[in-house]
Every structure is written in structure tokens, then in C-alpha cells.
RODO-2510 file (C-alpha; in nm, 4 decimals, decimal comma):
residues 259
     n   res          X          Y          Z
     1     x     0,0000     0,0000     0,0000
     2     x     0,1755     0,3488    -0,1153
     3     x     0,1185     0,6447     0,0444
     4     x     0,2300     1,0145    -0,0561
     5     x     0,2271     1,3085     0,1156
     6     x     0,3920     1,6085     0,0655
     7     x     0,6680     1,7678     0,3169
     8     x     0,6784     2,1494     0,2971
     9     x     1,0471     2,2485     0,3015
    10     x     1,1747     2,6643     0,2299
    11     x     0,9307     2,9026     0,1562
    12     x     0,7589     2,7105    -0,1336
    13     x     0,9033     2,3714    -0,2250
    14     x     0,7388     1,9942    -0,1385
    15     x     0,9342     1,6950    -0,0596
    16     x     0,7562     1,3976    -0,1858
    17     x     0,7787     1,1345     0,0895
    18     x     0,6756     0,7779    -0,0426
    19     x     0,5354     0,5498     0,2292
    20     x     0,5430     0,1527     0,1687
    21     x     0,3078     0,1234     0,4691
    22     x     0,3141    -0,2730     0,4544
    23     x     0,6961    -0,2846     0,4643
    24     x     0,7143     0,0447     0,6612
    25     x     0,9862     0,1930     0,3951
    26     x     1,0057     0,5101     0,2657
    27     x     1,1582     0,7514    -0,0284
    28     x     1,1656     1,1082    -0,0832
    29     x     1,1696     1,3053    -0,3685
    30     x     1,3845     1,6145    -0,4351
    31     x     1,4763     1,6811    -0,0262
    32     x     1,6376     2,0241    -0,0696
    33     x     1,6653     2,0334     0,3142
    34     x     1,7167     1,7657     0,5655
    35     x     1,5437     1,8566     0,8532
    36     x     1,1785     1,7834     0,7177
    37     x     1,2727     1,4144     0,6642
    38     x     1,4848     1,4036     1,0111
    39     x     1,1911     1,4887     1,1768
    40     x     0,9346     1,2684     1,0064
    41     x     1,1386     0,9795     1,0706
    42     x     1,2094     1,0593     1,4166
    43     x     0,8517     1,0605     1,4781
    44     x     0,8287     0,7652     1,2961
    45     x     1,1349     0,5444     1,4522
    46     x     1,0074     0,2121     1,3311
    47     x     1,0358     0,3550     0,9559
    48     x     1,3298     0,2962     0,7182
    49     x     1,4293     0,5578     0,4504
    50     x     1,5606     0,3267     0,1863
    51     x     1,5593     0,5484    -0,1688
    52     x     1,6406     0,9500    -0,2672
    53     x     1,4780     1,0290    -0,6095
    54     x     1,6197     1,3622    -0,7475
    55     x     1,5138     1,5371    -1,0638
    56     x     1,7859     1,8129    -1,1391
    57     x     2,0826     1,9940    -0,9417
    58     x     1,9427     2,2866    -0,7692
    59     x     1,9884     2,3332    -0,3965
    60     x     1,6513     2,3738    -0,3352
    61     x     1,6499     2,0011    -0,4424
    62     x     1,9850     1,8430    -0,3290
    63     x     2,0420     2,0419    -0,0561
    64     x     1,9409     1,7556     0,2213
    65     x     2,0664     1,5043     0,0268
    66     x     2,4117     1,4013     0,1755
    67     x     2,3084     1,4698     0,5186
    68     x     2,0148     1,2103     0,4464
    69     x     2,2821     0,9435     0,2922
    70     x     2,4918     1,0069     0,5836
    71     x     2,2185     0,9468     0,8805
    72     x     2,0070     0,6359     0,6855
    73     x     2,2485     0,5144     0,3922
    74     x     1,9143     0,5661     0,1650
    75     x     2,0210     0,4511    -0,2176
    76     x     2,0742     0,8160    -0,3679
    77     x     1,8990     0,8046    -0,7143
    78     x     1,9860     1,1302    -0,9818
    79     x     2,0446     1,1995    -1,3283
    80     x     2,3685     1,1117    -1,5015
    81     x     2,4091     1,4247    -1,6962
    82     x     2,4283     1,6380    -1,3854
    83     x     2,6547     1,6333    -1,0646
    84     x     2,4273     1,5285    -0,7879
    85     x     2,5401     1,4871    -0,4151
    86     x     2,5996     1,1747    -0,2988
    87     x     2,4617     1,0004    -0,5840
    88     x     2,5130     0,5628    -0,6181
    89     x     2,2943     0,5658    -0,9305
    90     x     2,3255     0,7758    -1,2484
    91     x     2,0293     0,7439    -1,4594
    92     x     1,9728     0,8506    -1,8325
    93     x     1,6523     0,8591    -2,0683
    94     x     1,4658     0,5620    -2,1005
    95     x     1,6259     0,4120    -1,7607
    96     x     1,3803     0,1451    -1,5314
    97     x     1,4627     0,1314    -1,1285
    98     x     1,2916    -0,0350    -0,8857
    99     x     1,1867     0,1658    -0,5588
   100     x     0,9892     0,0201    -0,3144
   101     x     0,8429    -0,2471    -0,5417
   102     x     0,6990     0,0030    -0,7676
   103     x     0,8847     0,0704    -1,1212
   104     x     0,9796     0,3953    -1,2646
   105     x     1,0777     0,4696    -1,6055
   106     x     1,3304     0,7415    -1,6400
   107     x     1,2549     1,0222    -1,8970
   108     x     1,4879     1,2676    -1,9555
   109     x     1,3222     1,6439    -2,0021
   110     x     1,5632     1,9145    -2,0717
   111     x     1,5011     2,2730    -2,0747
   112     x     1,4888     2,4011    -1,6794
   113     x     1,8671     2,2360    -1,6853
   114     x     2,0249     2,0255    -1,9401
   115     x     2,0001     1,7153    -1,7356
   116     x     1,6995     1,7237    -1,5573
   117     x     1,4758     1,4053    -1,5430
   118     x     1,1254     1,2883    -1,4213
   119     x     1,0001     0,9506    -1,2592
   120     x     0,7295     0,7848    -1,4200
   121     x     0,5557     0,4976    -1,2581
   122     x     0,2897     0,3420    -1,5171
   123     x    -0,0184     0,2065    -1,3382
   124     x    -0,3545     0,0898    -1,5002
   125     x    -0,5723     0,2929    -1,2267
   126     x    -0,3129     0,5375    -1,0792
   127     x     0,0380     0,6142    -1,2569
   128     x     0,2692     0,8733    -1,0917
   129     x     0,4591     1,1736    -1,2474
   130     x     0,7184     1,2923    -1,0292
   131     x     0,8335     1,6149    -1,2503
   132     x     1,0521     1,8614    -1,0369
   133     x     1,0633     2,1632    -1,2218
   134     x     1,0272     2,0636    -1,5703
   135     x     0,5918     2,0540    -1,5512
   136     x     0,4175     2,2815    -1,2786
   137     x     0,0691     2,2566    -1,2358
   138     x    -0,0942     2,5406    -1,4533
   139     x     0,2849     2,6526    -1,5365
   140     x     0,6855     2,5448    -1,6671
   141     x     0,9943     2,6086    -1,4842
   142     x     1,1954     2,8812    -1,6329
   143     x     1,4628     2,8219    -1,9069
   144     x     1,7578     2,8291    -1,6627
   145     x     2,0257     2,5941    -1,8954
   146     x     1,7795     2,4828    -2,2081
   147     x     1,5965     2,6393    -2,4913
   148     x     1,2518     2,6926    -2,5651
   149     x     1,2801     2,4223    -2,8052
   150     x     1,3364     2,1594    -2,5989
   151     x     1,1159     2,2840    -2,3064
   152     x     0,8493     2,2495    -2,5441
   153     x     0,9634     1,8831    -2,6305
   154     x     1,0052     1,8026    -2,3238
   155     x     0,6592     1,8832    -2,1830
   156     x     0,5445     1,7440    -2,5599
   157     x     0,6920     1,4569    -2,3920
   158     x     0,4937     1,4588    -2,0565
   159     x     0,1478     1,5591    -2,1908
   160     x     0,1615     1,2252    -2,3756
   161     x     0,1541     1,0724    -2,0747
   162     x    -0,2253     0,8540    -1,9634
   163     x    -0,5119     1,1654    -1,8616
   164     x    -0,5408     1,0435    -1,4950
   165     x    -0,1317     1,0502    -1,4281
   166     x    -0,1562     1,2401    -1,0882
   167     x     0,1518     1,5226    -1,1082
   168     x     0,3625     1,5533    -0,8557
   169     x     0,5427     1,9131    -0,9347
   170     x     0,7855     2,0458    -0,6197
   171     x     0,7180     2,3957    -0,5724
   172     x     0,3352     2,5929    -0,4573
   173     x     0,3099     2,8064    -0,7370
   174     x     0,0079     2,7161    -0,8424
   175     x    -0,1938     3,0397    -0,7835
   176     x     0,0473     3,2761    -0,9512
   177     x     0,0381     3,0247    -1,2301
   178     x    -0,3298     3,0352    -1,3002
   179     x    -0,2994     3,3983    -1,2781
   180     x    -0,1118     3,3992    -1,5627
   181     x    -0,3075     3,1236    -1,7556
   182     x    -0,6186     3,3711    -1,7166
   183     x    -0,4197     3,6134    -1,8497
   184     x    -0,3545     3,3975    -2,1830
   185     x    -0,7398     3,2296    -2,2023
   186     x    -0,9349     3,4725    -1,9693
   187     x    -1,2600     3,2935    -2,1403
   188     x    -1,1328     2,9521    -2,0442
   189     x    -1,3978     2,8148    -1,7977
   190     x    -1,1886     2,5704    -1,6858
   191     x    -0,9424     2,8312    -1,5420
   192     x    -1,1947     2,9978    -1,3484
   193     x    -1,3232     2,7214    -1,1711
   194     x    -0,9848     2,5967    -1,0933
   195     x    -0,8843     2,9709    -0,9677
   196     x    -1,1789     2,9534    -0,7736
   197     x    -1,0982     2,5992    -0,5978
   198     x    -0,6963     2,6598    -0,5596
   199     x    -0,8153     3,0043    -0,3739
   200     x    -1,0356     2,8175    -0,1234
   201     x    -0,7406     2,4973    -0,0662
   202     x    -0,5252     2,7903    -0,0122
   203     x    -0,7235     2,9931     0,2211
   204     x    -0,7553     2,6706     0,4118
   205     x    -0,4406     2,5898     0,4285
   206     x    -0,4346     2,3264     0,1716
   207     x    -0,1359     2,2195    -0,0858
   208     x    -0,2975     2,2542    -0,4349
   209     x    -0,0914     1,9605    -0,5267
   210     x    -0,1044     1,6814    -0,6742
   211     x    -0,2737     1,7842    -1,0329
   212     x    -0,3393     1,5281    -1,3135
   213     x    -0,2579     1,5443    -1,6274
   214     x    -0,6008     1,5804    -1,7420
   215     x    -0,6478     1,9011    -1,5518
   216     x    -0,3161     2,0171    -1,6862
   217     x    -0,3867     1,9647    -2,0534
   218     x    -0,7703     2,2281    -1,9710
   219     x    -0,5670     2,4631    -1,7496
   220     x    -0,1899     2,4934    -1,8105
   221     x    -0,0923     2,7295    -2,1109
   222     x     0,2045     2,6018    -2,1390
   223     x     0,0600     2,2546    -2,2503
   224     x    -0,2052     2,4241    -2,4895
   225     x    -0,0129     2,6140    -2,7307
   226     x    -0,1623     2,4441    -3,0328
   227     x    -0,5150     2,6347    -2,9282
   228     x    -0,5797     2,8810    -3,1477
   229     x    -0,6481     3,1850    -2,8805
   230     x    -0,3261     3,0693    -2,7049
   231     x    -0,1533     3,1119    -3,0248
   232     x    -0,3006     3,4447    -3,0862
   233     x    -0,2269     3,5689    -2,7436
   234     x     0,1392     3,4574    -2,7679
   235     x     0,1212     3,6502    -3,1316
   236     x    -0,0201     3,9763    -2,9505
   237     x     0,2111     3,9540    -2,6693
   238     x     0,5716     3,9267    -2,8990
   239     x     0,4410     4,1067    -3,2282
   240     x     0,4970     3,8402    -3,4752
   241     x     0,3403     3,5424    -3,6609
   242     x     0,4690     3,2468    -3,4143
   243     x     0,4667     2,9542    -3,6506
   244     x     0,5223     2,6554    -3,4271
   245     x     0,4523     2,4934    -3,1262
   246     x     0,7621     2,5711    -3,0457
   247     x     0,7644     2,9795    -3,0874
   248     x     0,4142     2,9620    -2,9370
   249     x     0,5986     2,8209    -2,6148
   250     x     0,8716     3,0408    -2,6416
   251     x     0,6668     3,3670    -2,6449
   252     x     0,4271     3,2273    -2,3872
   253     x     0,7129     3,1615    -2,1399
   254     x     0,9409     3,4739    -2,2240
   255     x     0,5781     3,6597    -2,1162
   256     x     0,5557     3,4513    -1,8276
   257     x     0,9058     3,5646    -1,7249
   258     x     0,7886     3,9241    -1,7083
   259     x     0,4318     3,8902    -1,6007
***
């Protein structure tokens, strides 16, 4: 039986903890800081930390990571084309690993940082995206190493992925996000209502996280750029004739940088 919950570490970023409850085993995903995970497991002493899962370099998601290897000797999972604390296991594109019984495929997706990678698990009734920074939900991480180009490919990449995939981005940005997605569709019903509901999780004190992919593919702009008023907003906002996919996503997100 898997569990996930989210651990809030910083001002905005989750740690995915994975709970084997039968085995009582655990993973995290992307622990930027330490302390979160110290403290779940010391309030859970019978529990074993046995896998780290990272996505991509940034502190914000390595930061805990050799202070975790140290204290539990968890395998340290990360992508090979990036230097990773403490890693054991370099994966590349197309990669399979076993963690806590469950399999994950290993797609590479370029365009946050050159190396970055995601964890699928493929499940009949409930397959799991973990994404880091590559996919938010209603929004992209910013073009910090890649182009626009393969950004685009790379969430090409992820949209293809089975309708009721839950998402499992790291960071709450979720409100700003849709702010900006009303700004590209403001007629898109879809956007309202999910304004409406991320406002009310928030104002309770809710994570707005996970998403699905289905949700993404009505809401996020950044998945949508072959709609024709995406296109056309994209064309307002940059003053030209975008003629791909591609410059559709490149405008969108060089607005998105501003906005």
C-alpha cells in the first residue's frame, strides 16, 4: 500500500515522501533540506528511509541530500548528466529502477537544466509523475540551462503521458500560475473554476498539489499552445506570426518571465 504526502520544506518547495506502509519503507523526492525528513522519521522510529529520487541539481532540491545518505544510507537516485550529491545511481533517458516495489521509467526532459529528469511509474488505475521543475501545475519552470525548443519537447513529452497521471510538481506556485493562464485564455472556464478551488485549498491551508494530467492539458498554457487563442495571445504579446509549437511556447514563457 503506497502512500504520498507532501513535506513542505523553504518558503515554497514539497518533498515527496513515499510510504510503503506494509513494509514500513520510505523515499523522498527532491529533499532540498534535511530537517523535514529528520523529523518525520524521528517521529516515525520504526520507519526505514531506503531510496532519494532527485530530478535536477538545484539546492533547493539536493540540498538535504548528503546529510540524508549520511544518517540512513538511503540509495541516492539522480540523473547522469548532472553532478548530484551523494549520488550511487546515475540514470539517463529511457532508464527502469525499482523503488519500493513500484517501477519507474526514467525520462529525460531538458530545458529548466540540461540534465533534468522525471520519474514515471505506469499504473492501469493510478500512474505517478514525479516532474521537479520541468511541468508545474498550470505553469513550466523557467529556461535556466535549455531552450525553448526543448522545453516544449520536453513537456510534448509529458502531456503524452495517460489523462489520470496524478503530477507531482515540487514547488506551490500554483496560484500565480493560473494567474497567468487567465491572463492567456481569460474565457477559459476551466481556469476559473480551478482559480476559484486553488483560492479556497489555499485559504484553508491546503497544498494545491497533486494535479493530473487531465487538468493540466484544460488549465496549463504552457501545454495548450496548439489552441488557437493561445496562439493568438502569444502573437499579440511578442508582435509576430509564431509559426510553431515551439515559438508559441517560447513567447508564452518569455511573457511569463515578465508577467
Amino acid at each position: 500500500m503506497l502512500q504520498i504526502d507532501a513535506l513542505p520544506a523553504f518558503n515554497d518547495n514539497y518533498i515527496w515522501l513515499l510510504q510503503d506502509t506494509t513494509q514500513k519503507r520510505c523515499a523522498v523526492v527532491d529533499p532540498g533540506d534535511a530537517a523535514p525528513v529528520l523529523e518525520w522519521l524521528a517521529r516515525h522510529p520504526d520507519w526505514v528511509l531506503s531510496d532519494i529520487l532527485i530530478t535536477h541539481h538545484h539546492f533547493d532540491h539536493v540540498g538535504g541530500v548528503a546529510q540524508l545518505h549520511a544518517h540512513t544510507n538511503a540509495k541516492v537516485w539522480g540523473p547522469a548528466l548532472e553532478t548530484i550529491p551523494a549520488r550511487q545511481v546515475a540514470l539517463n533517458d529511457g532508464d527502469r529502477i525499482e523503488v519500493l516495489g513500484l517501477e519507474f521509467q526514467i525520462l529525460l526532459v531538458p530545458g529548466h537544466t540540461l540534465g533534468h529528469i522525471a520519474y514515471y511509474h505506469q499504473d492501469p488505475t493510478a500512474p505517478l509523475l514525479f516532474c521537479g521543475d520541468t511541468l508545474f501545475a498550470a505553469g513550466c519552470g523557467r529556461l535556466f540551462e535549455g531552450t525553448p525548443e526543448q522545453m516544449h519537447h520536453s513537456l510534448t513529452r509529458l502531456a503524452a503521458l495517460p489523462a489520470h497521471t496524478g503530477v507531482y510538481c515540487t514547488h506551490e506556485y500554483t496560484l500565480s500560475n493560473l494567474r497567468f493562464a487567465q491572463a492567456v485564455e481569460p474565457n477559459n472556464p476551466d481556469i476559473a473554476a480551478r482559480v476559484a478551488q486553488v483560492t479556497q485549498w489555499r485559504a484553508e491551508g491546503r497544498i494545491s498539489l497533486p494535479s493530473s494530467m487531465a487538468l493540466e492539458l484544460r488549465t496549463n498554457p504552457f501545454l495548450r499552445v496548439h489552441e488557437t487563442s493561445v496562439k493568438e495571445k502569444a502573437d499579440e504579446w511578442n508582435s509576430r506570426d509564431n509559426d510553431s509549437p515551439s515559438a508559441v511556447f517560447a513567447s508564452l514563457r518569455s511573457w511569463k518571465d515578465r508577467f
